[in-house]
ZAMARGU-4260 file (C-alpha; in steps of 0.2 Angstrom, whole numbers, plus 5000, padded with zeros to 4 digits):
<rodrens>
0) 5551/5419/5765 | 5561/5429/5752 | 5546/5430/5740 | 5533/5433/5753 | 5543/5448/5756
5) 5545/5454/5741 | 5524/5451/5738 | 5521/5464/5752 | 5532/5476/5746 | 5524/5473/5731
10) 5506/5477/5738 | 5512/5494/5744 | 5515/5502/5725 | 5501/5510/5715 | 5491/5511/5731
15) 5487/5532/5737 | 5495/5532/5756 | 5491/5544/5765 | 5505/5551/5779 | 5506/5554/5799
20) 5522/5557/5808 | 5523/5548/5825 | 5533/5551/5842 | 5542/5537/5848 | 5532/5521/5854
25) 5532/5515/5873 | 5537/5498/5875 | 5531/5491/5858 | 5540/5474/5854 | 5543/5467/5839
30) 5541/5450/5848 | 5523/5453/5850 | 5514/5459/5837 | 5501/5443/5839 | 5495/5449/5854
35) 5496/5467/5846 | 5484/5458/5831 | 5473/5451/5845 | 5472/5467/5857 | 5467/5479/5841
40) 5454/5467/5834 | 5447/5467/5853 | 5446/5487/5852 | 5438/5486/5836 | 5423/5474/5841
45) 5422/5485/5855 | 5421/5504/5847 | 5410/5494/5836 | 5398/5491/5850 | 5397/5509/5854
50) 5391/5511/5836 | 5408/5520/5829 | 5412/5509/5818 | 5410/5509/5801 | 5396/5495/5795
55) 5386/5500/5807 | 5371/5485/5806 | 5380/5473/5798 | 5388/5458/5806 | 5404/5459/5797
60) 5417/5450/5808 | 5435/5462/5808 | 5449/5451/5805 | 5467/5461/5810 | 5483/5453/5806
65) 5500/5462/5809 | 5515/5458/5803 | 5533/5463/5798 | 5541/5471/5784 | 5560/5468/5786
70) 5567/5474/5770 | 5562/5491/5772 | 5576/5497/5780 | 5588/5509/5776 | 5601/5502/5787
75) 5604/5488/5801 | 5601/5500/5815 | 5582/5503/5809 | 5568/5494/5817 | 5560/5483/5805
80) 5543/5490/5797 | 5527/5485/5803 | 5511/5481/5792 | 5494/5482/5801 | 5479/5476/5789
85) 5460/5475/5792 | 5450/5462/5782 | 5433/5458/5783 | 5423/5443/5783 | 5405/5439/5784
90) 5400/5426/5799 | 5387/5417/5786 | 5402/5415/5773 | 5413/5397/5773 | 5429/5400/5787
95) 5439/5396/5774 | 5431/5410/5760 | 5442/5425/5754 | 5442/5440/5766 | 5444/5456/5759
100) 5454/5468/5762 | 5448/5487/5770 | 5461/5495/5777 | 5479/5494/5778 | 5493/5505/5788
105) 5510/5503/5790 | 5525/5511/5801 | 5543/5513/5795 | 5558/5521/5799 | 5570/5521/5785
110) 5590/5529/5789 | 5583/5536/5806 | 5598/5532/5815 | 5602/5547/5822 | 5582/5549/5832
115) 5584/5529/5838 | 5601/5533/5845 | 5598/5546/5857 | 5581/5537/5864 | 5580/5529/5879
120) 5579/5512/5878 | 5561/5510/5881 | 5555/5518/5866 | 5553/5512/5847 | 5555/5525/5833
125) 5546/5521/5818 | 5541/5540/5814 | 5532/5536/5800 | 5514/5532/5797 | 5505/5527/5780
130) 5488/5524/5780 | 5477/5517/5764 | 5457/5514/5766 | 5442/5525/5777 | 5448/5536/5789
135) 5436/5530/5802 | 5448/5514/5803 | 5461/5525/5804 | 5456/5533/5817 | 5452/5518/5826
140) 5467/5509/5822 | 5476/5527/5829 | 5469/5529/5844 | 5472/5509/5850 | 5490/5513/5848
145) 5491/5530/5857 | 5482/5523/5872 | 5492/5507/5869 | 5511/5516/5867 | 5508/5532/5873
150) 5512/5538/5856 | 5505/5554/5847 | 5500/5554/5827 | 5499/5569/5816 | 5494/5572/5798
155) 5513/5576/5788 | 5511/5588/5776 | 5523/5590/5762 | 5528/5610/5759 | 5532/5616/5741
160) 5548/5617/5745 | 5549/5599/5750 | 5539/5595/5733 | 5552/5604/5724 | 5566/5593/5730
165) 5554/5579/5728 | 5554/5583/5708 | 5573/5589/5706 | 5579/5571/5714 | 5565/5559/5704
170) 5570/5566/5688 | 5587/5562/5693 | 5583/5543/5693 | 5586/5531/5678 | 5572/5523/5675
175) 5568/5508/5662 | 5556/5508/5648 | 5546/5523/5643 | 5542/5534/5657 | 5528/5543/5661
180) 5529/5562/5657 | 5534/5572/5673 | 5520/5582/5678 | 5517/5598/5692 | 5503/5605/5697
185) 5503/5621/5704 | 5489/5630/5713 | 5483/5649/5708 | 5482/5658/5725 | 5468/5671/5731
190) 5456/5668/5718 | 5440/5666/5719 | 5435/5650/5710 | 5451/5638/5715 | 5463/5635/5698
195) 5475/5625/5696 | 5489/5624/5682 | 5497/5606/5676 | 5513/5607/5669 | 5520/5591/5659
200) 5536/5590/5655 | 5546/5576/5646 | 5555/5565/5656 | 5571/5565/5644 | 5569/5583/5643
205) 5568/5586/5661 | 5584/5575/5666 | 5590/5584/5652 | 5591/5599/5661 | 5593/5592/5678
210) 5611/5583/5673 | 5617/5602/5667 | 5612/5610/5685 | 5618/5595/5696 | 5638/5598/5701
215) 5640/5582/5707 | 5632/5566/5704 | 5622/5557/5719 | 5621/5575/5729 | 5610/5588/5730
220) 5611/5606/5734 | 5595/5616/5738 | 5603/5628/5726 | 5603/5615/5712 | 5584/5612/5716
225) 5580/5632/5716 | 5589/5632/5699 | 5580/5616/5689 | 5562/5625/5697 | 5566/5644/5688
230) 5574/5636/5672 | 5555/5626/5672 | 5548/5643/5677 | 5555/5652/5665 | 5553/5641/5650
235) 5534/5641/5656 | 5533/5659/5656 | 5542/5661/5640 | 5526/5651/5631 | 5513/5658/5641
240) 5517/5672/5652 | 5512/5667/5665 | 5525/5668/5683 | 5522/5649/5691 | 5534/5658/5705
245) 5519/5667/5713 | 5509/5651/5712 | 5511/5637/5727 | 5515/5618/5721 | 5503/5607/5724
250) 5509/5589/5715 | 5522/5581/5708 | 5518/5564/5697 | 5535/5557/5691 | 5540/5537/5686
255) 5546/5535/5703 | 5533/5542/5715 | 5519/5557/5715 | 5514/5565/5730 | 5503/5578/5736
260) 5504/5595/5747 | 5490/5585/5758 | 5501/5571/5763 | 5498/5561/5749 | 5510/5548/5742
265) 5509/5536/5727 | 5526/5525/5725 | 5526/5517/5707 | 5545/5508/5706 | 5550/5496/5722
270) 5569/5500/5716 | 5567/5517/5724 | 5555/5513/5737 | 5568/5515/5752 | 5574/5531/5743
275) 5557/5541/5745 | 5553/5532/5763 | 5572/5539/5768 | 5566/5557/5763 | 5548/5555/5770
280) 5555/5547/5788 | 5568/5563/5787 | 5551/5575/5785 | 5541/5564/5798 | 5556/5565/5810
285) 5558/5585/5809 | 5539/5586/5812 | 5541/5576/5828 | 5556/5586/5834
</rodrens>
């Protein structure tokens, strides 16, 4: 079980997710996510007969499977995650022959005790939503479980400012054998051609600099964050004179994680998995709220 567990967490690094926040789910249960696999893979044939699917005009049989994730928690009260994966088979090719996969999506809520505790008891919060594969089957997969659980998705942004703490607490994080340089992408405004600038910084240097800002180990002050991003902007602008302050972040690539202003996310190291999912269910939360 253990090392089945540990495969699917596994199967979630190095992949690009992209994000959604969603309200609480209407009498979903944990105890039935067959049926859920059977339902979906019903409402998939069936948007497929109106032509919205996505091979149109070939028989490709959708197979759905839905299963749990219970070590991505961040503590007991947190529902255990749910993994929803679409594979495709051909009805010519041997039952037996290798599906492959399309699409995958997964909900989690990681430390949001304090939304599950004031919902009534009906409701499920797993306020985060990852999805990896074509949008159209997103969208699909979406709508089945708004109709289903009277639930609402929305695309989660992450803000500059979110980025910011993003790159302040990676760098913060021991990580073994050489890492990757740490990189931030900034985006030129009100231009007329779009430009964007990459900044890479050496990871040693970086925590470097980060263990003189932060006061106290394992906190984080947003005043700490503002001041690790001016001593980058102004070591930047001492070499090329250009102010990265008027300019928006766009990325963040670190050893950890990267992520995107689009609602992007790449996590590289299963040791800090449930770390970033905490601060993305946080963002995913204060959307909903």
């Amino acid at each position: 079980q253990g090392n089945a567990d540990a495969q699917k967490i596994a199967f979630l690094l190095r992949k690009q997710w992209t994000l959604y926040s969603v309200t609480p789910l209407y009498r979903f249960s944990e105890a039935h996510l067959r049926d859920y696999a059977r339902l979906l893979s019903a409402f998939i044939a069936a948007e497929k007969q109106k032509g919205l699917a996505v091979e149109v005009g070939v028989e490709l049989d959708i197979k759905v499977a839905v299963s749990s994730l219970p070590d991505l928690k961040g503590s007991d009260q947190d529902q255990a995650a749910v993994l929803v994966q679409l594979s495709l088979r051909s009805p010519a090719s041997p039952k037996n022959s290798e599906e492959k996969l399309v699409w995958s999506g997964w909900f989690c809520c990681v430390s949001g005790d304090h939304l599950s505790e004031t919902l009534p008891e009906d409701f499920t919060c797993l306020p985060l939503f990852l999805a990896n594969g074509a949008e159209s089957y997103t969208s699909i997969v979406g709508s089945w479980f708004q109709k289903t659980f009277d639930c609402c998705f929305r695309r989660l942004a992450i803000s500059p400012l979110n980025l910011s703490w993003m790159a302040a607490m990676w760098t913060g994080c021991k990580v073994d054998k050489t890492a990757s340089a740490i990189e931030l992408v900034f985006s030129v405004p009100c231009l007329p051609q779009p430009l964007d600038i990459s900044y890479a910084i050496h990871p040693e240097d970086a925590k470097a600099l980060w263990d003189t800002v932060q006061k106290t180990p394992g906190e984080i002050t947003q005043e700490e964050v503002d001041v690790f991003m001016d001593c980058l902007y102004s070591h930047f602008h001492r070499h090329f004179k250009i102010h990265l302050s008027a300019t928006k972040l766009v990325k963040v690539s670190t050893a950890i994680a990267s992520a995107h202003c689009d609602g992007i996310i790449k996590f590289l190291q299963s040791q800090y998995l449930t770390g970033v999912l905490m601060l993305l269910t946080e963002l995913a939360i204060s959307q909903i709220q």
